[in-house]
FIMI-617179 format. One line per 10 residues: number of its first residue (from 0); their letters; for each residue x, y, z of C-alpha. Coordinates in Angstrom, 1 decimal. Example, Ala and Ser with C-alpha at 12.3 -4.5 7.8 and 13.67 -1.06 7.14 Angstrom:
BEGIN
0 = as = 12.3:-4.5:7.8 | 13.7:-1.1:7.1
# end
This chain:
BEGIN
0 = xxxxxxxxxx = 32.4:52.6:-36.3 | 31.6:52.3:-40.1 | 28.8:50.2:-39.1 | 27.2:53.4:-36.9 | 27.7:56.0:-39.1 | 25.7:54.1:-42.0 | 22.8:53.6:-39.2 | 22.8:57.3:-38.7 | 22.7:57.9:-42.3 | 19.8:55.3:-43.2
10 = xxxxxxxxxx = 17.8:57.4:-39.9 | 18.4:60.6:-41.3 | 17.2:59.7:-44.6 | 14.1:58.0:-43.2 | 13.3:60.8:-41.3 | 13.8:63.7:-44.5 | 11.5:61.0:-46.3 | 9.1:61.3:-43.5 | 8.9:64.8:-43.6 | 8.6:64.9:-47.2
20 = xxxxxxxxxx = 5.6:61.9:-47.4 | 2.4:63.9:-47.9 | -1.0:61.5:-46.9 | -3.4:62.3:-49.7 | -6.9:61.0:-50.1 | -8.8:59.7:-53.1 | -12.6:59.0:-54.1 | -15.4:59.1:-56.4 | -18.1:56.8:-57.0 | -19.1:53.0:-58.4
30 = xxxxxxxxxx = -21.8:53.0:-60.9 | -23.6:49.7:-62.1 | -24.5:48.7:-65.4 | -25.7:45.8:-67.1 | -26.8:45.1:-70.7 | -25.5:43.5:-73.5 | -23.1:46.4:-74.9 | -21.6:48.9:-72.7 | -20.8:52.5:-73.6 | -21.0:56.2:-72.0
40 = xxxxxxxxxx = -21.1:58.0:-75.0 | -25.0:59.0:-75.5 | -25.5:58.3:-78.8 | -24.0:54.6:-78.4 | -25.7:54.0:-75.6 | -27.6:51.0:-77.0 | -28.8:48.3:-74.9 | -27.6:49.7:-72.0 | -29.3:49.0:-68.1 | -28.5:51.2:-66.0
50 = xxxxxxxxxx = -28.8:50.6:-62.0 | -26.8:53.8:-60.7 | -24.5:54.1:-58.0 | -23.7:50.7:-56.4 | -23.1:50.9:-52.8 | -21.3:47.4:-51.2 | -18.2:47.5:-53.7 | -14.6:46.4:-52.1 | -11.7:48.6:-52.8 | -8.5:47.0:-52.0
60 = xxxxxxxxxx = -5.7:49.4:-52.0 | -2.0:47.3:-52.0 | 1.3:49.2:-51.7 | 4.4:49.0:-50.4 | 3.3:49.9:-46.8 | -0.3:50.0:-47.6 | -2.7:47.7:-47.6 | -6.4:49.6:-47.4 | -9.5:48.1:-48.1 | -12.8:50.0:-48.2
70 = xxxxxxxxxx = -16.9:49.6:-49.6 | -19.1:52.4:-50.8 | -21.5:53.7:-49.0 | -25.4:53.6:-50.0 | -24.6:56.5:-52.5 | -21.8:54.4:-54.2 | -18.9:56.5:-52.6 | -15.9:55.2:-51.7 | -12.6:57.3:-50.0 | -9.3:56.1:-48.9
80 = xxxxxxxxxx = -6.1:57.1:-48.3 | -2.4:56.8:-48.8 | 0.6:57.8:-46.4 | 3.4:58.4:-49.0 | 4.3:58.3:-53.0 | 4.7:54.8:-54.0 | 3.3:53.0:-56.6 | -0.2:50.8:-55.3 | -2.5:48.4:-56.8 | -6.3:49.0:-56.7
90 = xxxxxxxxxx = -8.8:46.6:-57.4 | -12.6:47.2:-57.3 | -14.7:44.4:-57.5 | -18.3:43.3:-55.9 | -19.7:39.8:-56.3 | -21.7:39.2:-59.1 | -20.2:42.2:-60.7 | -17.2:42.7:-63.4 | -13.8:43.5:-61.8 | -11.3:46.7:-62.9
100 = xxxxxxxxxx = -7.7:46.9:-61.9 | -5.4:50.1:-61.9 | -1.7:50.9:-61.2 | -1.5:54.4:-59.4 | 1.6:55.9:-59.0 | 1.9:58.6:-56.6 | 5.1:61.0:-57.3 | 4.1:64.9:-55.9 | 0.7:65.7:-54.9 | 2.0:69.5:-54.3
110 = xxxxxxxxxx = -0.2:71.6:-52.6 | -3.4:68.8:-53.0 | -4.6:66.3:-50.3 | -7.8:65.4:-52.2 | -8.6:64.0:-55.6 | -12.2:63.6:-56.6 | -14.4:62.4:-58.8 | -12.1:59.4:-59.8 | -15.1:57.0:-60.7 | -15.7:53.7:-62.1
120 = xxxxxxxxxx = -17.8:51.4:-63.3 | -18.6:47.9:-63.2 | -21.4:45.6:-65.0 | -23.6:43.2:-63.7 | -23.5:39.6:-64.4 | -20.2:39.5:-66.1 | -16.6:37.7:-64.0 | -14.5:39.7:-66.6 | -11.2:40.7:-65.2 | -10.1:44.2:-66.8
130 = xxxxxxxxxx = -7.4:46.0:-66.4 | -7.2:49.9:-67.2 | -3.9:51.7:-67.1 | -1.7:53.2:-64.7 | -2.7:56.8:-63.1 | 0.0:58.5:-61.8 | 0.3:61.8:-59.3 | 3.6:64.0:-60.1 | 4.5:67.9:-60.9 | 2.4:69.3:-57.9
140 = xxxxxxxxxx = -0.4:67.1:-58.0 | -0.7:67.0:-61.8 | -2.9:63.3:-62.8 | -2.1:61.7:-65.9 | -3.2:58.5:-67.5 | -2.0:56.2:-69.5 | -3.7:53.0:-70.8 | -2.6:49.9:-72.8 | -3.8:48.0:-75.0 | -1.9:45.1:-74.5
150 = xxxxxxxxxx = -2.7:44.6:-71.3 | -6.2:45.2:-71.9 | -6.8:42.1:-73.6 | -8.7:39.9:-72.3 | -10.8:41.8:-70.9 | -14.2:43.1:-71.7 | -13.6:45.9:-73.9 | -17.1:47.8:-73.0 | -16.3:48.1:-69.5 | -12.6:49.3:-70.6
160 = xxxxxxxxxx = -13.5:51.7:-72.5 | -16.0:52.7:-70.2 | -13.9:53.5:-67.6 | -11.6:54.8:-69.8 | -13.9:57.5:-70.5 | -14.7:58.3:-67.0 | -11.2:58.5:-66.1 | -10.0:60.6:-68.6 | -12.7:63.1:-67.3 | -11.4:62.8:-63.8
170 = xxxxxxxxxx = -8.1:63.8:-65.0 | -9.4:66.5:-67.0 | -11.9:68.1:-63.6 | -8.8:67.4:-61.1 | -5.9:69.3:-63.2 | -8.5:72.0:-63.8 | -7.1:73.7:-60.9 | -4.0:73.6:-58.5 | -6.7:73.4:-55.8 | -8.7:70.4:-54.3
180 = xxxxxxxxxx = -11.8:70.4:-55.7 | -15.0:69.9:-54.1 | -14.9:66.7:-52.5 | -17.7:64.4:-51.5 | -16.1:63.7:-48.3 | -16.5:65.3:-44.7 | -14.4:68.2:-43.7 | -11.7:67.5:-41.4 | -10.3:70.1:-38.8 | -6.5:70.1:-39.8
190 = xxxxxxxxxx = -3.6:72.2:-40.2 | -1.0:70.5:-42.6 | 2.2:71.1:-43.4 | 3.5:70.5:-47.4 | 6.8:71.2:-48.2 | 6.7:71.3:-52.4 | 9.3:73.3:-54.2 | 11.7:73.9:-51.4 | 8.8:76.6:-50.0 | 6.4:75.7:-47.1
200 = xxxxxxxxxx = 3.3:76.1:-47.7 | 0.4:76.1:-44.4 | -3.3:74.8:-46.1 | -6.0:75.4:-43.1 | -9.7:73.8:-42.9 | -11.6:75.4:-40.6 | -14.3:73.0:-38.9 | -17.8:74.2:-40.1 | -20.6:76.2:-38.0 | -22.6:73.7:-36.0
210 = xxxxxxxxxx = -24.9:73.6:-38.8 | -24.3:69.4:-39.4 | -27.4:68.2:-36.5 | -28.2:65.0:-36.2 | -31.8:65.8:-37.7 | -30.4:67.5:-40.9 | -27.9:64.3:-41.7 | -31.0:62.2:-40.9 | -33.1:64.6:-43.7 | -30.3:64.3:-46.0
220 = xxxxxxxxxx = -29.5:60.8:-45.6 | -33.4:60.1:-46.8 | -33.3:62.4:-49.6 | -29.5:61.0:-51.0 | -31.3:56.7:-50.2 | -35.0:58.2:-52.2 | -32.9:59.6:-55.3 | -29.8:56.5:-55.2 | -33.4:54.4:-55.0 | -34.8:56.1:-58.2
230 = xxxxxxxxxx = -31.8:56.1:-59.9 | -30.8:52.6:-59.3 | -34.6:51.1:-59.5 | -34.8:49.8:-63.5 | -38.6:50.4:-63.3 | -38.4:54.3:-62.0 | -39.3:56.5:-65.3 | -37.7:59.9:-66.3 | -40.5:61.7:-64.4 | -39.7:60.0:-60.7
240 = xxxxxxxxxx = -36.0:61.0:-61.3 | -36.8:64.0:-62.4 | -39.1:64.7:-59.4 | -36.8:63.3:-57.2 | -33.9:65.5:-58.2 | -36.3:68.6:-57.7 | -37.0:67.9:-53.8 | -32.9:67.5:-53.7 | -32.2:70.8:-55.1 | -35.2:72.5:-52.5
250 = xxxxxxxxxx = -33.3:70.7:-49.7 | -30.0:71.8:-51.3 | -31.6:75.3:-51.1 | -31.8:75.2:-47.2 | -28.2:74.2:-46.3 | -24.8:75.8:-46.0 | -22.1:75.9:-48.5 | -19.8:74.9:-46.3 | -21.9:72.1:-44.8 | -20.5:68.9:-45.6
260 = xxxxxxxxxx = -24.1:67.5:-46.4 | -24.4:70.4:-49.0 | -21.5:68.9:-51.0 | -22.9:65.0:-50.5 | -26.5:66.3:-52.0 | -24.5:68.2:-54.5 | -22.3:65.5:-55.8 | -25.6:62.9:-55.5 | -27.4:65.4:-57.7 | -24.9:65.8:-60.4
270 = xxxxxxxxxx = -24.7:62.4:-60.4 | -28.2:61.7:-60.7 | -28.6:64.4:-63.5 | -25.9:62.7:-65.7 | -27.5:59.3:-65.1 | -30.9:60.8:-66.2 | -29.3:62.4:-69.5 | -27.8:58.8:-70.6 | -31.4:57.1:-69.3 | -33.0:59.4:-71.4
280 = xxxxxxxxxx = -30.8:58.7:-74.7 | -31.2:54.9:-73.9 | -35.0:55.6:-74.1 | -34.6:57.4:-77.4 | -32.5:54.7:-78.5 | -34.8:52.2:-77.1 | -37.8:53.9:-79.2 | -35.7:53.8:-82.3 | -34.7:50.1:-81.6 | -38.5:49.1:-81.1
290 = xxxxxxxxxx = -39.4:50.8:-84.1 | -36.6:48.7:-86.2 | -37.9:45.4:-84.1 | -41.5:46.2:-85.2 | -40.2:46.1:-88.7 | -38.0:43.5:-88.3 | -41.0:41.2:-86.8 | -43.0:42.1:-89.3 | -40.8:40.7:-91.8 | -40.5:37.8:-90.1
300 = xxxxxxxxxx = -43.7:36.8:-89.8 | -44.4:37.8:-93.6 | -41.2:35.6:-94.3 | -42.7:33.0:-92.1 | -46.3:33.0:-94.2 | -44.3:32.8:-97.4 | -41.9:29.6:-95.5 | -45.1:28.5:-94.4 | -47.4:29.0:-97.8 | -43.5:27.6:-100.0
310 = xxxxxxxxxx = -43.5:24.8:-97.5 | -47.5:24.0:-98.1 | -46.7:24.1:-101.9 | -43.6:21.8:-101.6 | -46.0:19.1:-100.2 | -48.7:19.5:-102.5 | -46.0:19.2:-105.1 | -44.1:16.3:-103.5 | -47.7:14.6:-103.3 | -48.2:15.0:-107.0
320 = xxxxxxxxxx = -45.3:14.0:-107.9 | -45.8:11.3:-105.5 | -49.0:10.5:-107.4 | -46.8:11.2:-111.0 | -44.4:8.9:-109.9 | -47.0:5.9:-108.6 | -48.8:6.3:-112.6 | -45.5:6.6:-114.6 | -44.4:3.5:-112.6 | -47.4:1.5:-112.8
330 = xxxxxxxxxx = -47.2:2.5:-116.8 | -43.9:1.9:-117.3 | -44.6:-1.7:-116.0 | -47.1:-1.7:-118.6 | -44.5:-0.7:-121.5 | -42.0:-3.3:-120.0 | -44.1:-6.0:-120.2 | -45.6:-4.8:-123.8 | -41.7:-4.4:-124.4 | -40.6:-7.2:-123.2
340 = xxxxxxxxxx = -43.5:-9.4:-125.2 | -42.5:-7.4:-128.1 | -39.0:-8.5:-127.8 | -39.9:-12.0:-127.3 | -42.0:-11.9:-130.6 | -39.0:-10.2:-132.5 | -36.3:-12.4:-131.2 | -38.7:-15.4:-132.4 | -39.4:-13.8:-135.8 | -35.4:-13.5:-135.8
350 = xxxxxxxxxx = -34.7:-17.3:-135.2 | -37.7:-18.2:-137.9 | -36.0:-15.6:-140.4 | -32.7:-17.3:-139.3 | -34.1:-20.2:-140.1 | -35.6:-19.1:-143.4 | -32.1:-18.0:-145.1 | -29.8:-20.8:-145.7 | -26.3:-22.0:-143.6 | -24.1:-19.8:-144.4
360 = xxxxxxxxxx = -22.0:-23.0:-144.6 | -23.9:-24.3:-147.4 | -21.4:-22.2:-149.4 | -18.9:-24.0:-149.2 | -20.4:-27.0:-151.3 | -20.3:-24.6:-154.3 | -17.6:-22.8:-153.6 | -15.2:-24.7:-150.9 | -13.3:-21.7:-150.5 | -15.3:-19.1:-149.2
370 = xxxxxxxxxx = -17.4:-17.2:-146.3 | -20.3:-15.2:-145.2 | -19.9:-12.3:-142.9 | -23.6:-11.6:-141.9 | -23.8:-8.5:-139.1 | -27.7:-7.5:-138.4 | -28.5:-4.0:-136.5 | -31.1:-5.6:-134.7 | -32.3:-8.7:-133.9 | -33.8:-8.6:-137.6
380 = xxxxxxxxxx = -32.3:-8.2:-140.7 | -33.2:-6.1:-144.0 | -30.2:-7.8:-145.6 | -30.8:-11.3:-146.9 | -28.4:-13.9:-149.0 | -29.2:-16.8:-151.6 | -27.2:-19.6:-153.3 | -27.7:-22.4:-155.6 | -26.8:-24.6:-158.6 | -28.6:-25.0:-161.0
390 = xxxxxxxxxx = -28.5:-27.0:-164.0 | -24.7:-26.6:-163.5 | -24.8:-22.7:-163.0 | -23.9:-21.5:-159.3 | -26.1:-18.3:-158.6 | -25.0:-16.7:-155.6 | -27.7:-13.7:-154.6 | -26.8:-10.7:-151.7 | -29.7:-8.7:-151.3 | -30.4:-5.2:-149.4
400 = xxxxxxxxxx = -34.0:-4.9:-148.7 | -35.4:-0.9:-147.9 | -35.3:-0.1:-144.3 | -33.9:-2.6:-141.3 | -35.4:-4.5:-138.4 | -38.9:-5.8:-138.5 | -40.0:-3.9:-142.0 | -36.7:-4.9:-143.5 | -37.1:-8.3:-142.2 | -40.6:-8.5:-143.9
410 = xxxxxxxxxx = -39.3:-7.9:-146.9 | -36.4:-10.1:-147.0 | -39.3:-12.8:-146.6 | -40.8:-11.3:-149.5 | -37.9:-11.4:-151.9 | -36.3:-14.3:-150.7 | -39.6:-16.4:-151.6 | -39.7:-14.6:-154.8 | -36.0:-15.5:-155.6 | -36.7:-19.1:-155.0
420 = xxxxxxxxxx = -39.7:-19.0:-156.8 | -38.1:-17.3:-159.7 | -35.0:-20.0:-160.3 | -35.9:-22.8:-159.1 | -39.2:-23.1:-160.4 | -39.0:-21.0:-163.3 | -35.3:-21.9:-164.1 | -34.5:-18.4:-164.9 | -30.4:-18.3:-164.1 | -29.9:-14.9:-166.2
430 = xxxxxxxxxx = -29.0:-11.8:-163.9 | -30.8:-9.2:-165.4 | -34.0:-11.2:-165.8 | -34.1:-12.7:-162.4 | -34.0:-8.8:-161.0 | -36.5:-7.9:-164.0 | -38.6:-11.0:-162.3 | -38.5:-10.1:-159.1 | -39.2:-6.0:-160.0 | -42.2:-7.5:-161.5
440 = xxxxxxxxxx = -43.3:-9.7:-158.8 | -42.6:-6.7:-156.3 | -44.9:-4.3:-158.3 | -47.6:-7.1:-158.0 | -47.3:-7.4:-154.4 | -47.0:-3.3:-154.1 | -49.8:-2.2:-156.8 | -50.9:0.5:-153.9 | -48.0:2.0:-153.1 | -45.0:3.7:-154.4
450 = xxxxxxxxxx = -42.5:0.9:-154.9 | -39.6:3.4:-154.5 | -40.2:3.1:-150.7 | -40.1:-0.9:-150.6 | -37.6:-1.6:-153.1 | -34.8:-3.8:-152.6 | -31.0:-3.6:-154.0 | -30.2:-6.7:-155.5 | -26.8:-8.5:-157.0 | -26.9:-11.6:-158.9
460 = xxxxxxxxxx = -23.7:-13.6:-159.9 | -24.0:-16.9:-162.2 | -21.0:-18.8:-162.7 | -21.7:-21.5:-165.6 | -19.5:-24.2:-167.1 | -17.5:-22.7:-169.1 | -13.9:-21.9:-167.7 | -13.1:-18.4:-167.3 | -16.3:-16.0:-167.6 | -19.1:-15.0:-165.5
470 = xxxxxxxxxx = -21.8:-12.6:-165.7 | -23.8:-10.3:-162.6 | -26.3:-7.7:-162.9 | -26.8:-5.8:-160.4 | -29.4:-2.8:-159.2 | -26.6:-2.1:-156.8 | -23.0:-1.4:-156.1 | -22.2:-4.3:-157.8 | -19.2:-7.0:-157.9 | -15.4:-6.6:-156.6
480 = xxxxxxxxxx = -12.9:-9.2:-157.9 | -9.2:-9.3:-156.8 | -6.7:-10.4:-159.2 | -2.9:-10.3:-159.4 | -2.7:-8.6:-156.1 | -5.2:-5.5:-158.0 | -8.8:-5.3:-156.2 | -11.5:-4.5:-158.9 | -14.9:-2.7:-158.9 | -17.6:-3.8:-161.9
490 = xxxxxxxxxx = -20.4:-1.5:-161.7 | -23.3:-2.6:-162.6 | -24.9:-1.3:-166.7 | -28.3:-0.4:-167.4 | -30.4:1.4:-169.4 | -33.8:3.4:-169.4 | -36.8:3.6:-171.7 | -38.8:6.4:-172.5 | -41.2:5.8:-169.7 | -38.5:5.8:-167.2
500 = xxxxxxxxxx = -38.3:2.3:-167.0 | -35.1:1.2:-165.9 | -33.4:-2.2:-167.2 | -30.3:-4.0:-165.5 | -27.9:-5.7:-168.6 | -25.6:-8.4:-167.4 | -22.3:-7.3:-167.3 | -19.4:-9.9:-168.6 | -16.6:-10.9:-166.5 | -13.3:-12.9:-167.2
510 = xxxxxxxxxx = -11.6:-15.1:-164.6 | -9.0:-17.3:-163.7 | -8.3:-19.7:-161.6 | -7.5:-18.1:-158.0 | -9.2:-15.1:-158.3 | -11.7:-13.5:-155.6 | -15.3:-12.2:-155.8 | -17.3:-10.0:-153.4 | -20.5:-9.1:-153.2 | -21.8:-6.4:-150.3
520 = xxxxxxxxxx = -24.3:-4.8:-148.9 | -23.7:-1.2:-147.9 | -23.9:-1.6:-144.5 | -20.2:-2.3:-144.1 | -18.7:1.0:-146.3 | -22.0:3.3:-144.1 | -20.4:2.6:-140.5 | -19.3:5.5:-139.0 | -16.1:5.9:-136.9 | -16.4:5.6:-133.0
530 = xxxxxxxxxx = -13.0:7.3:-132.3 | -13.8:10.3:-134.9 | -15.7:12.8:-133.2 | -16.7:14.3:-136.7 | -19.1:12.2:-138.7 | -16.7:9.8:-140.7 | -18.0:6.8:-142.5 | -15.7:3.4:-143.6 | -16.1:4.2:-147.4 | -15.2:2.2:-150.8
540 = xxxxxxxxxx = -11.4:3.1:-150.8 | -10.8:1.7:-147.0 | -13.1:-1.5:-147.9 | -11.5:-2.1:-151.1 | -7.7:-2.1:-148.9 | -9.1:-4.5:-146.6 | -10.2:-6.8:-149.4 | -6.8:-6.7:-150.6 | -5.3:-7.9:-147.5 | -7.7:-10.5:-147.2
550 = xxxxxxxxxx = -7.5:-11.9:-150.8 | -3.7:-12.0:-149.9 | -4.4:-15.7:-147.8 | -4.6:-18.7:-149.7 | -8.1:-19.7:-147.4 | -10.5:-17.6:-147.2 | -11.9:-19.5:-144.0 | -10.6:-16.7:-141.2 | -11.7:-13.7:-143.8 | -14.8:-13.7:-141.9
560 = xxxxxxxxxx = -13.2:-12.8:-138.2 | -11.1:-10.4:-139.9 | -14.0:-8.2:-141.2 | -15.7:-9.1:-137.8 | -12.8:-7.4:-135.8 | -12.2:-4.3:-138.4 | -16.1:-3.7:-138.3 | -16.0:-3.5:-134.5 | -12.9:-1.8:-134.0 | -14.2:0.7:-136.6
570 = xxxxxxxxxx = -17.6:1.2:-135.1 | -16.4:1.6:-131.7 | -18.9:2.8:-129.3 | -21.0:4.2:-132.3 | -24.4:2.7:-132.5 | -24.7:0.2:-135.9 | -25.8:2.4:-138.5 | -27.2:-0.4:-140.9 | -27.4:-4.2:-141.4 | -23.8:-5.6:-143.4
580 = xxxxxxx = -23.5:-8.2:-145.4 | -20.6:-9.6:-147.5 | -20.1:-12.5:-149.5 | -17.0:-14.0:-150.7 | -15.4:-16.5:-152.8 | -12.1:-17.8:-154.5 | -12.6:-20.1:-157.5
# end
C-alpha cells in the first residue's frame, strides 16, 4: 500500500515538473580567426586574420536528458534547443579549429523562448582546449555569466578573452528587454503556454503573410553566400565588403519586417558591418605596423653593413696581426739565439773569471780557520778577493768593483791584475800604499774618463810577524773583529789635500789569539727583504748579530752555509740586489 501511494506521488510530481518545463531555444553565430594574437577590442587588434562567420562548426549540447548536436549553416548560424532547466555542457569545436567549452545552467526563462546573439569564436590552426565559464538562465529569463580563471588555464588566453567579450555582450543585448529579441531563426506558428510567477501567461506567433517564395529565399540565400564570401575571403578589400553590404541593405529594402529572410539579412548585415569596423582597424594597425617594420628593416640592414664592415675590419686586423705575430716570432728567434750566444759567452767569461780569482780554499793555508762566502748576481761578478804571504806578511784583499755583471766583471780583471802586480812584483805589503798603487794605476788606465764612475772599494789587511797587531786601510766599510763575545767595527782614516785628493792611512789594530776578522762587500747589508712588502734592507746592526753568532763556534768551517741560508731566507723571492762577498778568519 505504502509502496503505491509513493508511485502516485513520484507521478504527480513528474507531471507538475512537466507542466512547469519550458523548451527554450538558443543561437548566435561562429566567427573564425586566425593570427598570432587574438583580441576584439579595435585598438588591440594586432595581427589579427579574420575569415568571418564559419559555417560547418559542431555544437554538442549534453544534459541530463539532452543530448543535441548541431552545425552552422553557410552564415555561421547555429540554433538548438532544450526541453527543461537543467544544467548542460556545450562544446563547439570544428576540425582544424580551437575548441570552447561552457556550462549553462537553465533555472527560469520566464516569459522568453529565444536567446540570441550568444556568439563565439574559434581560431584557426590552434588544438587549444578552452573553457569559458558557466552561463546561467534564472529570475524570468535574466542571463548571467560568470568566468574563472582557474579553470581557464590552460587554455589559450586570446580566444578566452575573446569570447569573453562576446559573451558579456550577449548578456548585456538579451537582458535589455523582458522580450525575445530579434532572432535569426525562422518564425514558428505556436501558441505556448508559460506558467512564471504563479500567473499564465499566453505568447502567440502568428505565421507570416506568404511573402517567404521559393524565389525570394533563393535571392536572399545568394546575397547572405556573396557577403559570408567577402567577409570570410582574406583577399576581399574594405571596398568589396563595403559594396557588398550596400546591395544587402537594397535587398533588405524590398522585404517585409516580419519576413523571416528580413531578419537573416538583417543579422548577416550587422554582422558583416562589425567585421568590417575590426578589418578596418587591423588595416590601420597593419599600416602602423608596416611603418615600424620599414624602420625596423632599415636598421637592420644598417646594423648588418656595420656587422658586415666590423666583421671586414676584424679580418684585416686578425691578418695583420697574423702578419705582426709571423715578424715578432721570426725576431724573437733572432734575439734567442743572439741571447742565447750571449749567454754562452758570459757563462764562459764567468768560468775564465772563476778561474782567474783564487780557491777560495787556498785560505785556509794562511789562515786554517777560515771561509769565503762568495754570492754573484749574475753569472759575473763586480766583487773580486785576493790572498797572499809575502815575505811573512798575509795580505788578505776583498774588493767591490763599480757596477755588477759583465762591466763589474771587467773591472775585477782590471784590479785583480793590478793587485798582483802591485805586491808581488813591487813588494808593496802597506795598506794604504797598495790602494794609493792601485788609484794610480786606475787613473792611468782611465785618463779619459771620470774615474768616479769606474772606481773600485777596496780593503787591505796585512798580518805581519809580530804577535798581536795588524794594520788595514780601507776606501771602504772597513774591518769587523769579534772579541770577548763583543763584535767590532774599525772604520777606515783618511785624510784630504788641498786639491781634493783623498789619502787612505792604515789604521792599527790589536789582537789576540782567538779573535775573528771580517771583511765585506756591501752586497750582503744592501739585500732587501722578500717577506717585507715595504722596502727593507739587511743593514749593519742585523749583520753585525749574525757575526756574533757565528764567531760563537770554535770552526769557522760551516760559517759559510750559515750566511748562505740567512742570505736566502732574507732575500726571499726578491730579485739579488748586488753581488756579496765576505771574508772571514780566526787567528
Amino acid at each position: 500500500m505504502l509502496r503505491f501511494i509513493k508511485n502516485i506521488f513520484v507521478l504527480i510530481l513528474l507531471s507538475i515538473l512537466s507542466v512547469n518545463a519550458q523548451t527554450i531555444q538558443l543561437s548566435g553565430s561562429i566567427y573564425a580567426f586566425y593570427g598570432e594574437k587574438l583580441m576584439l577590442m579595435k585598438k588591440a587588434s594586432k595581427n589579427l586574420g579574420f575569415e568571418g562567420p564559419l559555417s560547418g562548426v559542431k555544437v554538442n549540447v549534453r544534459g541530463e536528458n539532452n543530448n543535441v548536436v548541431v552545425h552552422t549553416d553557410i552564415s555561421g548560424v547555429y540554433t538548438f534547443s532544450i526541453s527543461g532547466p537543467g544544467e548542460y555542457q556545450i562544446s563547439i569545436s570544428k576540425s582544424g579549429y580551437s575548441t570552447v567549452n561552457y556550462k549553462l545552467n537553465y533555472k527560469d526563462a520566464g516569459i522568453k523562448s529565444s536567446f540570441s546573439l550568444i556568439s563565439f569564436i574559434i581560431r584557426k590552426e590552434d588544438n587549444s582546449a578552452n573553457e569559458l565559464g558557466e552561463l546561467t538562465i534564472n529570475e524570468s529569463g535574466i542571463l548571467s555569466y560568470s568566468f574563472s580563471e582557474s579553470s581557464a588555464k590552460g587554455g589559450n588566453q586570446d580566444v578566452i578573452q575573446s569570447n569573453k567579450i562576446l559573451i558579456e555582450k550577449a548578456v548585456s543585448l538579451n537582458n535589455s528587454s523582458k522580450q525575445n529579441i530579434v532572432s535569426t531563426n525562422l518564425p514558428r506558428i505556436a501558441v505556448t503556454s508559460v506558467k512564471s510567477a504563479n500567473k499564465e501567461v499566453e505568447i502567440k506567433e502568428t505565421q507570416p503573410n506568404n511573402i517567404n517564395t521559393a524565389t525570394e529565399n533563393k535571392r536572399a540565400n545568394e546575397v547572405l553566400i556573396a557577403l559570408s564570401n567577402a567577409i570570410s575571403d582574406t583577399s576581399s578589400t574594405v571596398n568589396d565588403i563595403k559594396n557588398e553590404i550596400e546591395k544587402s541593405k537594397q535587398l533588405l529594402a524590398q522585404y517585409n519586417i516580419n519576413d523571416p529572410n528580413y531578419q537573416l539579412l538583417l543579422n548577416q548585415i550587422k554582422s558583416a558591418e562589425t567585421q568590417l569596423a575590426l578589418k578596418e582597424d587591423f588595416l590601420k594597425v597593419q599600416e602602423k605596423e608596416l611603418a615600424q617594420a620599414k624602420k625596423v628593416i632599415t636598421f637592420m640592414v644598417l646594423m648588418v653593413i656595420v656587422a658586415l664592415l666590423l666583421i671586414g675590419f676584424m679580418f684585416y686586423y686578425l691578418n695583420e696581426k697574423k702578419k705582426f705575430n709571423k715578424e715578432l716570432s721570426a725576431k724573437n728567434t733572432q734575439i734567442t739565439k743572439i741571447n742565447n750566444r750571449i749567454i754562452s759567452s758570459i757563462k764562459y767569461a764567468s768560468v775564465i773569471q772563476s778561474n782567474l780569482l783564487m780557491n777560495k780554499e787556498n785560505i785556509k793555508k794562511l789562515f786554517p780557520n777560515s771561509f769565503v762566502f762568495y754570492q754573484p748576481k749574475d753569472f759575473l761578478s763586480g766583487d773580486f778577493y785576493w790572498f797572499n804571504e809575502i815575505n811573512g806578511t798575509k795580505i788578505i784583499v776583498s774588493a767591490d768593483c763599480t757596477g755588477h755583471g759583465v762591466p763589474g766583471a771587467l773591472l775585477t780583471i782590471l784590479g785583480h791584475g793590478i793587485i798582483e802586480d802591485i805586491v808581488e812584483k813591487k813588494k808593496l805589503i802597506i795598506p794604504s800604499e797598495i790602494i794609493k798603487e792601485l788609484n794610480n794605476q786606475l787613473n792611468i788606465a782611465f785618463s779619459n774618463q771620470n774615474l768616479m764612475e769606474y772606481g773600485i772599494e777596496l780593503t787591505v789587511f796585512c798580518l805581519g810577524k809580530e804577535d798581536g797587531k795588524a794594520i788595514f786601510a780601507s776606501n771602504g766599510h772597513g774591518i769587523y773583529k769579534h772579541s770577548n763575545g763583543e763584535v767590532l767595527h774599525y772604520l777606515p782614516t783618511f785624510s784630504t789635500n788641498k786639491n781634493n785628493n783623498t789619502s787612505y792611512e792604515d789604521v792599527m789594530v790589536e789582537f789576540k789569539k782567538e779573535d775573528c776578522f771580517y771583511l765585506m762587500s756591501d752586497g750582503f747589508c744592501d739585500q732587501f727583504n722578500g717577506e717585507n712588502q715595504k722596502p727593507e734592507k739587511y743593514n749593519l746592526r742585523r749583520f753585525e748579530n749574525l757575526l756574533a753568532k757565528i764567531s760563537k763556534n770554535k770552526e769557522l768551517a760551516n760559517a759559510e752555509n750559515e750566511l748562505k741560508e740567512e742570505f736566502i731566507k732574507w732575500k726571499g723571492a726578491k730579485e739579488q740586489t748586488d753581488d756579496v762577498l765576505v771574508i772571514g778568519f780566526k787567528v
